[in-house]
GUMI-418984 format. One record per residue: residue number from 1; x, y, z of N, C-alpha, C in turn. Coordinates in Angstrom, 1 decimal. Layout:
<sites>
SITE   pos    neast   nnorth      nup   caeast   canorth     caup    ceast   cnorth      cup
SITE   NUM        X        Y        Z        X         Y        Z        X        Y        Z
...
</sites>
This chain:
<sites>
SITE   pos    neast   nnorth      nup   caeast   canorth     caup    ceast   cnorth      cup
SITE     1    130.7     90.0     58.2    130.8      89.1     57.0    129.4     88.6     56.6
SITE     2    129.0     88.6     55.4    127.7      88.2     55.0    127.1     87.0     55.3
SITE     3    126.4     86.7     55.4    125.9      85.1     55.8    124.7     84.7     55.1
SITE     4    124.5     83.6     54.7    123.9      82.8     53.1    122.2     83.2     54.1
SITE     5    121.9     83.1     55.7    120.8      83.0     55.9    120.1     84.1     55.4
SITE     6    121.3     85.4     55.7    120.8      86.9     55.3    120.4     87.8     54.0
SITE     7    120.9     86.4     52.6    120.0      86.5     51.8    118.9     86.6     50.7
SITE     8    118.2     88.1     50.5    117.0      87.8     50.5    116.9     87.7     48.9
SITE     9    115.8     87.0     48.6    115.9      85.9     46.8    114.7     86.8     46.3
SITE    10    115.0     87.1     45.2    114.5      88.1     44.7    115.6     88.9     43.9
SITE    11    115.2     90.5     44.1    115.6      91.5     43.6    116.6     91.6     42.2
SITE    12    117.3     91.7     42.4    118.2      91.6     40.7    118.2     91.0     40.0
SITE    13    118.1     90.5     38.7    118.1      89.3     38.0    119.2     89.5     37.1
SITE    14    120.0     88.4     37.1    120.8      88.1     36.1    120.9     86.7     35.6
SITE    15    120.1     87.1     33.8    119.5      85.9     33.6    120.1     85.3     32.0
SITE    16    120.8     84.2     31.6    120.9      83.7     30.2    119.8     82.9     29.9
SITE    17    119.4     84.2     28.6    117.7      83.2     27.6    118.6     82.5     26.5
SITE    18    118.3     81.1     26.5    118.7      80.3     25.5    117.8     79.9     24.5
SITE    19    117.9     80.1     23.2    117.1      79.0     22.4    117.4     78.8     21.1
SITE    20    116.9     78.5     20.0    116.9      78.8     18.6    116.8     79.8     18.5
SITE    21    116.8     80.3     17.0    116.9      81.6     16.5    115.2     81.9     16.4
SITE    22    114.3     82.7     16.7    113.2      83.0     16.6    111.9     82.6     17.4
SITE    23    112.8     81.8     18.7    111.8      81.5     19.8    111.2     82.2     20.7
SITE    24    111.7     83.5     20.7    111.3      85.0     21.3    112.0     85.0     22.9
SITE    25    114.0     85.5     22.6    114.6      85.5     23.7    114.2     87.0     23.8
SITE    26    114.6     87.5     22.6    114.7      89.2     22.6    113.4     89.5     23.3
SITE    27    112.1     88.9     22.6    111.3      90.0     22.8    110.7     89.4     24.4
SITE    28    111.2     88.5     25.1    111.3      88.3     26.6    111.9     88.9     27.4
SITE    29    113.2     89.3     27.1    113.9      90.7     27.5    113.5     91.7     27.7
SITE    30    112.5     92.1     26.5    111.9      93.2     26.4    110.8     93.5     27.2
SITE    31    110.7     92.5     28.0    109.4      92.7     28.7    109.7     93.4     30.2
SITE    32    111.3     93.1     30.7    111.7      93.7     31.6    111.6     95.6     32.0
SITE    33    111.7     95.7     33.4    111.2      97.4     33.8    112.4     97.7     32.8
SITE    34    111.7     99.4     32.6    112.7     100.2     31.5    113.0    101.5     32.8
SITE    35    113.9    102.2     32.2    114.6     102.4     30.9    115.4    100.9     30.5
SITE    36    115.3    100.1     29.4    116.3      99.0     28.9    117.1     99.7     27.9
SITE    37    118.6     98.8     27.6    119.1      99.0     27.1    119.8     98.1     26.3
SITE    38    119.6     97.8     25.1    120.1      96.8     24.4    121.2     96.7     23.7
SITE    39    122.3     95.7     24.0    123.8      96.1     22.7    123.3     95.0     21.5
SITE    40    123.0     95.4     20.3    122.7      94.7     19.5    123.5     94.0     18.6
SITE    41    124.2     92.8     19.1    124.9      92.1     18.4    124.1     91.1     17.4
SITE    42    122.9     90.8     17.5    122.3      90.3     16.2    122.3     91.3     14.7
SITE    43    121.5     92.3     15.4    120.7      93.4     14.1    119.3     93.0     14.3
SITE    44    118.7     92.7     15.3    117.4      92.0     14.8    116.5     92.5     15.8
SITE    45    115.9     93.8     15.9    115.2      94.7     17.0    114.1     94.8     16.4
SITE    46    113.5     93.9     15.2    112.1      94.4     14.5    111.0     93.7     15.6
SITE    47    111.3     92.4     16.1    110.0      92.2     16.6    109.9     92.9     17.9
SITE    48    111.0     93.1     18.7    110.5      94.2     19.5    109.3     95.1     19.2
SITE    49    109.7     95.8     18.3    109.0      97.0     18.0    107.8     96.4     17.4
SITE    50    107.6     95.0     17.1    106.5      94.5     16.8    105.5     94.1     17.6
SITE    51    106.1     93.7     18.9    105.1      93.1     20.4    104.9     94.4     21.1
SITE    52    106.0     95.3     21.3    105.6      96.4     22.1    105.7     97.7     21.5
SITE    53    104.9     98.1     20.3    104.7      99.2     19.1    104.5    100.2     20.0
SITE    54    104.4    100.6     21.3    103.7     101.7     21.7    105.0    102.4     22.7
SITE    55    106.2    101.2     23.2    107.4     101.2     24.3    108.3    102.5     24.3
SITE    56    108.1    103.7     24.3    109.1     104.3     24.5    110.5    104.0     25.2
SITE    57    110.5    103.4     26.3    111.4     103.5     27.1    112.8    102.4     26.5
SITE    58    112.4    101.9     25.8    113.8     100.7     24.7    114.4    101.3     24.4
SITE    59    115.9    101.1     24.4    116.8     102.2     23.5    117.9    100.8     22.9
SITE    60    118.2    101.1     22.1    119.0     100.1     21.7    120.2    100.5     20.8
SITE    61    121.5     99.7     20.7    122.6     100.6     19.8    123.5     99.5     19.1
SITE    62    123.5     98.9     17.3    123.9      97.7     17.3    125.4     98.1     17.6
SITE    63    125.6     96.2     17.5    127.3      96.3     17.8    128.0     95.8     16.7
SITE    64    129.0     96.0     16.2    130.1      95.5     14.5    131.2     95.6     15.1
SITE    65    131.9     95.0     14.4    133.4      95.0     14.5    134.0     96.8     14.6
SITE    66    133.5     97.6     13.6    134.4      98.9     13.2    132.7     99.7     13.8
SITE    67    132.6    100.5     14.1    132.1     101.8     14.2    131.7    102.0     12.8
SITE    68    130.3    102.7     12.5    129.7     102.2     11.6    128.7    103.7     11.6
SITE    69    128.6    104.9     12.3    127.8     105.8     12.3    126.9    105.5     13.7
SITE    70    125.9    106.4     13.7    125.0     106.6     15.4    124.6    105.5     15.4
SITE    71    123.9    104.5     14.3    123.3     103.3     14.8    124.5    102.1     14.8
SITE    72    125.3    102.2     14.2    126.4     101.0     15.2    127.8    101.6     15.5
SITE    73    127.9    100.8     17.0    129.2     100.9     16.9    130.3     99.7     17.1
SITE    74    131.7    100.3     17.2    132.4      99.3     17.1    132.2     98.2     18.4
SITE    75    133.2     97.2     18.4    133.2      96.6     19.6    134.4     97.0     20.4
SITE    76    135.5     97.6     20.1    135.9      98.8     21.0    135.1     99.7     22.1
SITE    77    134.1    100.3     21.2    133.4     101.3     21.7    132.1    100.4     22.7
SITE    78    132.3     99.5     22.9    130.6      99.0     23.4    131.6     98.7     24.6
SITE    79    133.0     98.2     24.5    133.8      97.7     25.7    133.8     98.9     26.5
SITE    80    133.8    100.4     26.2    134.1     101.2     27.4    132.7    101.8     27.4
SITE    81    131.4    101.7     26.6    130.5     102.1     27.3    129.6    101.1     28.1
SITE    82    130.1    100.0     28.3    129.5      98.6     29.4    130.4     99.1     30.5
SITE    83    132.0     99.0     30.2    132.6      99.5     31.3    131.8    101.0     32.3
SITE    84    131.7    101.5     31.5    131.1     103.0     32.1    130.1    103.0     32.6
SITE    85    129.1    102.1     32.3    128.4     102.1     33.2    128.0    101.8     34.7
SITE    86    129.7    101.0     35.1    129.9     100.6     36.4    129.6    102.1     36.9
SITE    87    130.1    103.2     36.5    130.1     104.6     37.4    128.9    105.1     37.1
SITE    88    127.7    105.0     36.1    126.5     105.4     35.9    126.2    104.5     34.9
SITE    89    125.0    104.3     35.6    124.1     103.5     34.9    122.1    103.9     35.1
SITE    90    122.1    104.2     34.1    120.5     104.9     34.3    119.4    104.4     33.6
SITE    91    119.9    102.9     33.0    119.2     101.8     32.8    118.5    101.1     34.1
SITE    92    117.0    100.4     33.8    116.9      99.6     34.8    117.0     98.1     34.3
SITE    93    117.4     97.4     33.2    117.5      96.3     32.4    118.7     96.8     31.2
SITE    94    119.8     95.9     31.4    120.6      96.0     30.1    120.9     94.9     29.5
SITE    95    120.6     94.5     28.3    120.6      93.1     27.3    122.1     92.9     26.8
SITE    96    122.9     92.3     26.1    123.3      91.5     25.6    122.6     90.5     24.4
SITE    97    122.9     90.5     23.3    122.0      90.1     22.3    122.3     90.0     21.0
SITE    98    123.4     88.8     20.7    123.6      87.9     21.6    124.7     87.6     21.8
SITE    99    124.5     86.9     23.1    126.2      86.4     23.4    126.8     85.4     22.3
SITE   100    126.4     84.8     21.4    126.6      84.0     20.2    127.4     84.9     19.0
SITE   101    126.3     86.1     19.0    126.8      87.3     17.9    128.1     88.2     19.1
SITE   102    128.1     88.3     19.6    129.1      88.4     20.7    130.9     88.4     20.2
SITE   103    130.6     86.9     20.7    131.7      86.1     20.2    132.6     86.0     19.3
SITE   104    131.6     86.4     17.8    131.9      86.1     16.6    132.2     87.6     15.9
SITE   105    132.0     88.1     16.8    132.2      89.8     16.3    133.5     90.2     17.2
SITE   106    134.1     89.4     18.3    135.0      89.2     18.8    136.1     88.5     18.2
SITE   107    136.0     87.7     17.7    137.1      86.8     17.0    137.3     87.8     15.3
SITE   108    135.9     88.3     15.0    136.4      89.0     14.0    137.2     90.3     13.9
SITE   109    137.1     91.0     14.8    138.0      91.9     15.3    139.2     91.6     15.7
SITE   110    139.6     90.2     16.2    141.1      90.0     16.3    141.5     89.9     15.2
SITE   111    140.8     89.2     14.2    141.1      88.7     13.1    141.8     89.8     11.9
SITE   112    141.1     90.9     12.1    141.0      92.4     11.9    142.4     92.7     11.6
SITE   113    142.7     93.1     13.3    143.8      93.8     13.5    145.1     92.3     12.9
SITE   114    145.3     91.5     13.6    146.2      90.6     12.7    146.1     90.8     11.1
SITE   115    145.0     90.7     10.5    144.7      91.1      9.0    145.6     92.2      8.8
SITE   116    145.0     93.6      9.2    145.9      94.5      8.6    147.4     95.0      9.1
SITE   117    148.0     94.1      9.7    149.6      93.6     10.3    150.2     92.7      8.8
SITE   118    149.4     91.9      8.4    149.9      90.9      7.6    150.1     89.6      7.9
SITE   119    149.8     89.4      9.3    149.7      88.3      9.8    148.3     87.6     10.4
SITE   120    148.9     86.1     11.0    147.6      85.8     10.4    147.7     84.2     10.1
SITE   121    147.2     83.4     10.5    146.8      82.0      9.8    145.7     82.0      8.3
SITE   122    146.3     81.6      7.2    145.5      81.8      5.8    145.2     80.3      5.6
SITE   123    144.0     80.3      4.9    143.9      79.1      4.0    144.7     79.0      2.6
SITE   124    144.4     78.2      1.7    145.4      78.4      0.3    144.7     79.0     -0.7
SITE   125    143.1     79.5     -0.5    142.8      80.1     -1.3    143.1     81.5     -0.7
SITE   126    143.5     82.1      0.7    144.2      83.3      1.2    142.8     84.1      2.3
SITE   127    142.0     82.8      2.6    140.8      83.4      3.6    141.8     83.3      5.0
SITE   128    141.6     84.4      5.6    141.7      84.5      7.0    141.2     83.8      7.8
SITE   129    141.9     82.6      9.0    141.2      82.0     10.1    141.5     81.8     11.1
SITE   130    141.0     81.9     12.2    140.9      82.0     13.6    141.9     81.2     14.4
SITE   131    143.0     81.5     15.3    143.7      80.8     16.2    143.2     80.6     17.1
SITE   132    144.0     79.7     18.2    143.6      79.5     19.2    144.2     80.9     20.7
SITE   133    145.0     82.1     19.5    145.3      83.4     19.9    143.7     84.6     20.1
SITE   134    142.8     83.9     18.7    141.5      84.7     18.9    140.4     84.2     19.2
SITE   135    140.8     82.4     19.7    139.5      81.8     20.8    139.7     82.4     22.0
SITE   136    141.2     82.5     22.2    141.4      82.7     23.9    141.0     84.2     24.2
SITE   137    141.2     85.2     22.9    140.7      86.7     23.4    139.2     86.8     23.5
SITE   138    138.6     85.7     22.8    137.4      86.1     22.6    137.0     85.6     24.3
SITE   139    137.3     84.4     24.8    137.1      84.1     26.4    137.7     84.8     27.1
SITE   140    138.4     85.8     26.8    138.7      86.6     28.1    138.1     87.8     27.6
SITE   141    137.7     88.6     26.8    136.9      89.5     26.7    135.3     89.2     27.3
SITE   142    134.5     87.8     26.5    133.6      87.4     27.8    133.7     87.8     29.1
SITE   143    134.9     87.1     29.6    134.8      87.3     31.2    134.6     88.5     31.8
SITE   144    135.2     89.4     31.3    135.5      90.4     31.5    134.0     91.4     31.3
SITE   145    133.4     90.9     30.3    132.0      91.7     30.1    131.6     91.2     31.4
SITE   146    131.0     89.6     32.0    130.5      89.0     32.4    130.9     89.5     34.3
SITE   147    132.3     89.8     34.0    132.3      90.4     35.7    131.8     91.6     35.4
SITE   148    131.6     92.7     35.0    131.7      93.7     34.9    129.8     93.8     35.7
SITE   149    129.2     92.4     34.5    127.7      92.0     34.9    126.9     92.1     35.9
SITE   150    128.0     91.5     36.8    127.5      91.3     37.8    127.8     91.5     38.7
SITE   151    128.0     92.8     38.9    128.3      93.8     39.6    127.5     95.6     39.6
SITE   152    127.0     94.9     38.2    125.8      96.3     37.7    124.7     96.6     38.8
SITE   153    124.3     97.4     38.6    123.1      97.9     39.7    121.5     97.6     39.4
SITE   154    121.8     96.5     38.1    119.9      96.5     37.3    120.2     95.1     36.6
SITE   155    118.9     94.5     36.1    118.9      93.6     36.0    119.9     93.2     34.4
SITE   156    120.3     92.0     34.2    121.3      91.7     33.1    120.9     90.6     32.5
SITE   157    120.4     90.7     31.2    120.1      89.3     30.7    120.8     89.1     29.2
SITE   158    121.3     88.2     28.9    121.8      87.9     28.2    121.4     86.7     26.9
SITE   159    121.1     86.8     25.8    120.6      85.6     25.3    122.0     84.7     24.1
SITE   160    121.8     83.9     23.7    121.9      83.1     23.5    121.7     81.7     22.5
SITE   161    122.0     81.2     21.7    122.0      80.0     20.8    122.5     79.0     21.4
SITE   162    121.6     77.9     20.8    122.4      76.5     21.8    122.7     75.8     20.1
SITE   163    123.8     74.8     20.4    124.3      74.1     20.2    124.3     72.4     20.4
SITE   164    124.0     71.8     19.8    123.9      70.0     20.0    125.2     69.8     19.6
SITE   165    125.8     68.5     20.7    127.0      68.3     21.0    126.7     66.3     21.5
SITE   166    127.8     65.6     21.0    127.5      64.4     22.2    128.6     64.6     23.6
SITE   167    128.0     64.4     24.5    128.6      63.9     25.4    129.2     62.6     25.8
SITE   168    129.8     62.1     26.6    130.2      60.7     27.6    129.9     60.7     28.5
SITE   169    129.0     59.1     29.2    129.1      59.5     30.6    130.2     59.0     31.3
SITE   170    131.5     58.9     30.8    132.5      57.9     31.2    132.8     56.8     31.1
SITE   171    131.9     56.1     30.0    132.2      54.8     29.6    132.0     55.2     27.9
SITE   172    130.8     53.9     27.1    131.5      54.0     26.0    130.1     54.6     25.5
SITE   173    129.3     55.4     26.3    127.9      55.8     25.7    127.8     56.9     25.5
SITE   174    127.5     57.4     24.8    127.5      58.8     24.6    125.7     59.3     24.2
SITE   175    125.2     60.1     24.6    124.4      60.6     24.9    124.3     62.5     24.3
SITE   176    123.2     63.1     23.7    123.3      64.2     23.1    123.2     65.2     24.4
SITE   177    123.2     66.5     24.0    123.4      67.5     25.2    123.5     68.8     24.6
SITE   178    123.1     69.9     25.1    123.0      70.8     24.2    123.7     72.1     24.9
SITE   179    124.3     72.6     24.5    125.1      74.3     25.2    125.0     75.3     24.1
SITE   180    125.5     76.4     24.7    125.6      77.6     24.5    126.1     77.7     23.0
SITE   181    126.4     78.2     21.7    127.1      78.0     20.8    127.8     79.4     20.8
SITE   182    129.5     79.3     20.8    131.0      80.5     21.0    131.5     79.8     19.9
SITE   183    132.0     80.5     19.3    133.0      80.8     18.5    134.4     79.7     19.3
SITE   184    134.8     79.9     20.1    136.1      78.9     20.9    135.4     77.9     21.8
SITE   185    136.4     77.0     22.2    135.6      75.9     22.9    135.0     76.1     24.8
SITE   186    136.3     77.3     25.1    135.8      77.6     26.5    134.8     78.2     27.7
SITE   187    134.1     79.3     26.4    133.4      80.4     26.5    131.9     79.3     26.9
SITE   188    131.7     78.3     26.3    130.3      77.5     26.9    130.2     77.1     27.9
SITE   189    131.7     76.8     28.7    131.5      76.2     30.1    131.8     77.4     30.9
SITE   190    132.6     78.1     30.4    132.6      79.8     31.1    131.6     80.5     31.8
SITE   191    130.4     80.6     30.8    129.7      81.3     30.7    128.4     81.0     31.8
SITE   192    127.9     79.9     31.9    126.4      79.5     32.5    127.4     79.6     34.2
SITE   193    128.1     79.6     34.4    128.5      79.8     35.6    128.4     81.7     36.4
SITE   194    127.7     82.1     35.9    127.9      83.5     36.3    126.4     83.7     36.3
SITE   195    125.5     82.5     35.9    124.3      83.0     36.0    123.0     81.9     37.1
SITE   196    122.2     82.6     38.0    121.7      81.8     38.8    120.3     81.6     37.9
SITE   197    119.6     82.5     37.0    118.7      82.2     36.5    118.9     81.9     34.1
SITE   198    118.7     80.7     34.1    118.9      80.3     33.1    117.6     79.7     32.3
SITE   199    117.2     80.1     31.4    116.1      79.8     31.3    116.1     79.0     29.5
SITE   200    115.6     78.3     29.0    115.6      77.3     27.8    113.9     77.9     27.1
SITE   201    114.1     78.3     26.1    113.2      79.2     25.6    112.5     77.7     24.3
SITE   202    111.4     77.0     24.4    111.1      76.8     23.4    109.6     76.9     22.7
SITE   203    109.4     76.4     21.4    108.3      76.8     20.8    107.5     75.4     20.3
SITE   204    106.0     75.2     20.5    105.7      73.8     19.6    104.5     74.2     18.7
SITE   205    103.8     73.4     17.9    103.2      73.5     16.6    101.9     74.0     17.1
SITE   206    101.1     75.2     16.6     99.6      75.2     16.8     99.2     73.8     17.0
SITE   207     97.7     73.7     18.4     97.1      72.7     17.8     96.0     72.8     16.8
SITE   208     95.8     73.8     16.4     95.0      74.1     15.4     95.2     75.3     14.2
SITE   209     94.9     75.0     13.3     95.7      76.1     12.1     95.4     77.6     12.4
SITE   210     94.1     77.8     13.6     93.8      79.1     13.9     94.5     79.5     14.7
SITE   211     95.1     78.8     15.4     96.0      79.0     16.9     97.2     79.4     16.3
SITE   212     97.5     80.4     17.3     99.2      80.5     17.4    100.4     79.1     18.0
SITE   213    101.7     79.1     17.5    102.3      77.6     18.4    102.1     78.3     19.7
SITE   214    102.9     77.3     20.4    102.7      77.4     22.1    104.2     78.1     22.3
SITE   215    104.5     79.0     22.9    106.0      79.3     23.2    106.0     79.2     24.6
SITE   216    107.1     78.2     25.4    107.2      78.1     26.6    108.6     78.4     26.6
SITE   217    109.1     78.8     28.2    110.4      78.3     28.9    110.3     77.5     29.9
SITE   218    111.4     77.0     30.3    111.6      75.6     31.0    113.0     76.5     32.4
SITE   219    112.9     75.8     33.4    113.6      76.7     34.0    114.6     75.7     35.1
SITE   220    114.1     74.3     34.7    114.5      72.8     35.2    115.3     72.7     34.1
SITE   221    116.7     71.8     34.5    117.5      70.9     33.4    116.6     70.1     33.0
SITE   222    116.6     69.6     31.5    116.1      68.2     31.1    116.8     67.5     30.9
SITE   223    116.7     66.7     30.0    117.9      65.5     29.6    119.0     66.0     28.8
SITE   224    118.5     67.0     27.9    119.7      67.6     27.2    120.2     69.1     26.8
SITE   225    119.3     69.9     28.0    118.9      71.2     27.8    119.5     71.7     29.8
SITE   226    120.1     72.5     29.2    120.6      73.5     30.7    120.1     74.4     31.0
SITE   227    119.0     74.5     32.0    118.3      75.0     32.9    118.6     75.5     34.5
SITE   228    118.2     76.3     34.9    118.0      76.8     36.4    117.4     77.5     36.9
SITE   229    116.8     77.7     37.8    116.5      78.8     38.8    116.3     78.9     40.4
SITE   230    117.1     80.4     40.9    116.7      80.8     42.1    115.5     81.1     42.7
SITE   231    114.7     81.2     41.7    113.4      81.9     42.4    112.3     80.3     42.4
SITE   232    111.6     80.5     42.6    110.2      79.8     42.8    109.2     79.8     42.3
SITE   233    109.9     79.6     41.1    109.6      79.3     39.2    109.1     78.0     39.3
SITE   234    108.1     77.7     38.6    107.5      76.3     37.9    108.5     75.6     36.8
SITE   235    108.2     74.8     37.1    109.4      74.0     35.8    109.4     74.5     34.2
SITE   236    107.7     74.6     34.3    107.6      75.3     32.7    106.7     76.1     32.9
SITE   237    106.7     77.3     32.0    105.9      78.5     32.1    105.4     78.8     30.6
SITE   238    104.2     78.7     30.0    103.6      79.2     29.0    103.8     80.7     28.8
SITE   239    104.7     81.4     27.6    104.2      82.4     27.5    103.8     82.9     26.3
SITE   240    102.9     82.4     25.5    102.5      82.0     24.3    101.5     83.9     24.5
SITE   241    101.9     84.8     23.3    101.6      86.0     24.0    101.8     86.8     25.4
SITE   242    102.2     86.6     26.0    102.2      87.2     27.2    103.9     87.4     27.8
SITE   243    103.4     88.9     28.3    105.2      88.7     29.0    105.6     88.4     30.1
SITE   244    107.0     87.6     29.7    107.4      87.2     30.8    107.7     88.0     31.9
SITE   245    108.3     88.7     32.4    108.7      89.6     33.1    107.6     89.2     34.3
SITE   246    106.5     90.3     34.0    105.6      89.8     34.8    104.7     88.5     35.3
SITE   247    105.0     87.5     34.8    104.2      86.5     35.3    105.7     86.1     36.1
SITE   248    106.8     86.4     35.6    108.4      86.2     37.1    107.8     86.9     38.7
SITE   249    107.7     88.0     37.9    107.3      89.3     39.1    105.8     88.5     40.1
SITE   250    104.8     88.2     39.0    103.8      87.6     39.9    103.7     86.6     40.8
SITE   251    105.2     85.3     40.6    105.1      84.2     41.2    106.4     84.6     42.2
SITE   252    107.3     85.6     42.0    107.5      85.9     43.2    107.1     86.5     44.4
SITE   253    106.0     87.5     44.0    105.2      88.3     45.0    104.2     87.5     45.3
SITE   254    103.6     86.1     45.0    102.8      85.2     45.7    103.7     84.2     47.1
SITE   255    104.9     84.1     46.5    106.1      83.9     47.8    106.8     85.0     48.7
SITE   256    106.1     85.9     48.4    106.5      87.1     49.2    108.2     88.0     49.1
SITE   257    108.3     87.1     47.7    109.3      88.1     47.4    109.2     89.4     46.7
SITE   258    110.2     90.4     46.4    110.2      91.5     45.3    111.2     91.4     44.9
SITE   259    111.2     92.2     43.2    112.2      91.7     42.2    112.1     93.4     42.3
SITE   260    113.6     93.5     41.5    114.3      95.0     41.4    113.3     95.8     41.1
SITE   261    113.3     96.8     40.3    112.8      97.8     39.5    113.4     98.8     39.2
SITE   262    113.9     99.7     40.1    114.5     100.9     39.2    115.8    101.0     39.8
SITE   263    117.5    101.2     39.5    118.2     101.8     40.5    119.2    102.0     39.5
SITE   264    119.5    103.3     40.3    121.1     103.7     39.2    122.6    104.2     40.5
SITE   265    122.5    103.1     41.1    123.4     103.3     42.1    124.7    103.2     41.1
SITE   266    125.9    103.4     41.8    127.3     103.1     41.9    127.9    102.3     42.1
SITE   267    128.9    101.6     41.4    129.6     100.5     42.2    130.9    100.4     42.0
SITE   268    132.0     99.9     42.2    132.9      99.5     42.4    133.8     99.4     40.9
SITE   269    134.4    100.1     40.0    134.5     100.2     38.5    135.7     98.4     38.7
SITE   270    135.3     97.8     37.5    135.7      97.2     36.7    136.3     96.7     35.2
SITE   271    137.6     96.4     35.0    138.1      96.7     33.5    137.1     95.9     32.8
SITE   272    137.0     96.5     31.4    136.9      95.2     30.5    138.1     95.2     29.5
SITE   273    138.6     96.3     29.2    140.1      96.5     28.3    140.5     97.2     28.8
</sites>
C-alpha cells in the first residue's frame, strides 16, 4: 500500500492557469516540454506563435460544438480523442484552453441536440436557454475530462477565467472572492479540487512608457484570488518575458527535485462518454 512518506514532489504537473483574458495563460503553457498538445476551445493560438515563432513541436486542434473540417472539431470528437489517449499518448504536455470556453461549448451542444428534437426551454422572443438538465451535463462531462486528467502519463494544464463573486463569512459581511467562471454553478467548486498546482496569472502597468507591464503569477491564496502549490514555488514569480516552465524546473532542481519530461506510458482506460 503506498505511503504519503514515499512520495517523491516533483514530476508530473497538473496545473489550473487562472486569469483575465490576455494575461498570458496560453502562452505559459506553451512553455512546457513538447511534443504539446492543445484542444482549442478559445480560437486564440496567435500569440503562441507570436512568443515561440520558431516551436515546431505545438500542435493544436480547435474545439466547436459540430465538427467543422481538419482545423475544428466537434466536441463529440475531442471526447474520444482525450479518452484515447489514456491508451497512447505521445504528447509530453496536453492543454485545455479553456476550461471557461469548455463549458459553454458544452451546454451549447446540449442545447443543440434538444433544439433539433423541438424541445427545449424558449424565451418569448423563441431564443433557446439553458436548464438545469444542461448545467448538470456540462458538470459531469467536466469530471469526466478531469478524471480522465489525471491519470495521463504527461503533464496537464488547464486554463481558465475567473469570476468576481461576494461571498459570507457566516454572519452579515460579505466580502468579494473570485473563482473560476462555468457556465452552471457546480463546475467552480468541482474543478480546483483535482488540481495540486493552481496558479493566478496577473499583469500591472509599465513603470515607464518604454517598459513592458510586469506579468506575474502568484502561487499563495490572497484575499480574494485562489492559489496553490506543491512544489517550492515563491509566493510570486515575475515572468514578464520569460518562460515559465523553466524558472518551475529551475526552483525545483535547486531543492533537488525533478519535473517530468517525456513519457508515453499506458494507463488504465477511463470513460468520458
Amino acid at each position: 500500500m503506498p505511503r504519503t512518506i514515499d512520495i517523491e514532489l516533483g514530476g508530473r504537473i497538473m496545473a489550473l492557469f487562472i486569469s483575465d483574458n490576455g494575461n498570458g495563460k496560453t502562452v505559459a503553457a506553451a512553455s512546457f516540454p513538447g511534443p504539446i498538445k492543445f484542444f482549442d476551445f478559445d480560437g486564440r493560438m496567435q500569440p503562441v506563435k507570436k512568443f515561440y515563432p520558431r516551436r515546431a513541436d505545438i500542435e493544436y486542434i480547435t474545439v466547436g460544438v459540430e465538427n467543422r473540417g481538419s482545423e475544428v472539431i466537434g466536441l463529440l470528437e475531442f471526447c474520444r480523442e482525450y479518452e484515447d489517449l489514456q491508451g497512447n499518448c505521445p504528447w509530453a504536455t496536453v492543454v485545455i484552453d479553456s476550461l471557461t470556453a469548455f463549458t459553454a461549448c458544452s451546454v451549447a451542444f446540449q442545447m443543440g441536440i434538444k433544439g433539433a428534437g423541438g424541445k427545449g426551454k424558449k424565451l418569448a422572443g423563441g431564443i433557446q436557454v439553458p436548464t438545469w438538465d444542461e448545467f448538470n451535463g456540462e458538470t459531469s462531462l467536466v469530471q469526466q475530462v478531469l478524471e480522465v486528467s489525471k491519470i495521463l502519463p504527461c503533464h496537464v494544464i488547464f486554463t481558465a477565467h475567473p469570476i468576481e463573486k461576494s461571498v459570507s463569512d457566516g454572519g452579515n459581511t460579505l466580502r468579494k472572492a473570485r473563482s473560476i467562471a462555468a457556465y452552471g454553478t457546480k463546475t467552480p467548486s468541482l474543478v480546483p479540487i483535482y488540481f495540486n498546482e493552481i496558479y493566478q496569472f496577473g499583469i500591472e502597468p509599465p513603470s515607464a512608457p518604454d517598459l513592458p507591464p510586469t506579468r506575474f503569477i502568484i502561487t499563495q491564496p490572497t484575499g480574494r484570488d485562489m492559489a496553490k502549490t506543491a512544489l517550492p514555488l515563491p509566493p510570486r514569480i515575475e515572468i514578464t518575458n520569460r518562460q515559465l516552465y523553466p524558472i518551475i524546473k529551475d526552483v525545483c532542481e535547486a531543492h533537488n527535485l525533478k519535473l517530468q519530461e517525456v513519457t508515453t506510458n499506458k494507463v488504465e482506460k477511463q470513460p468520458v462518454l
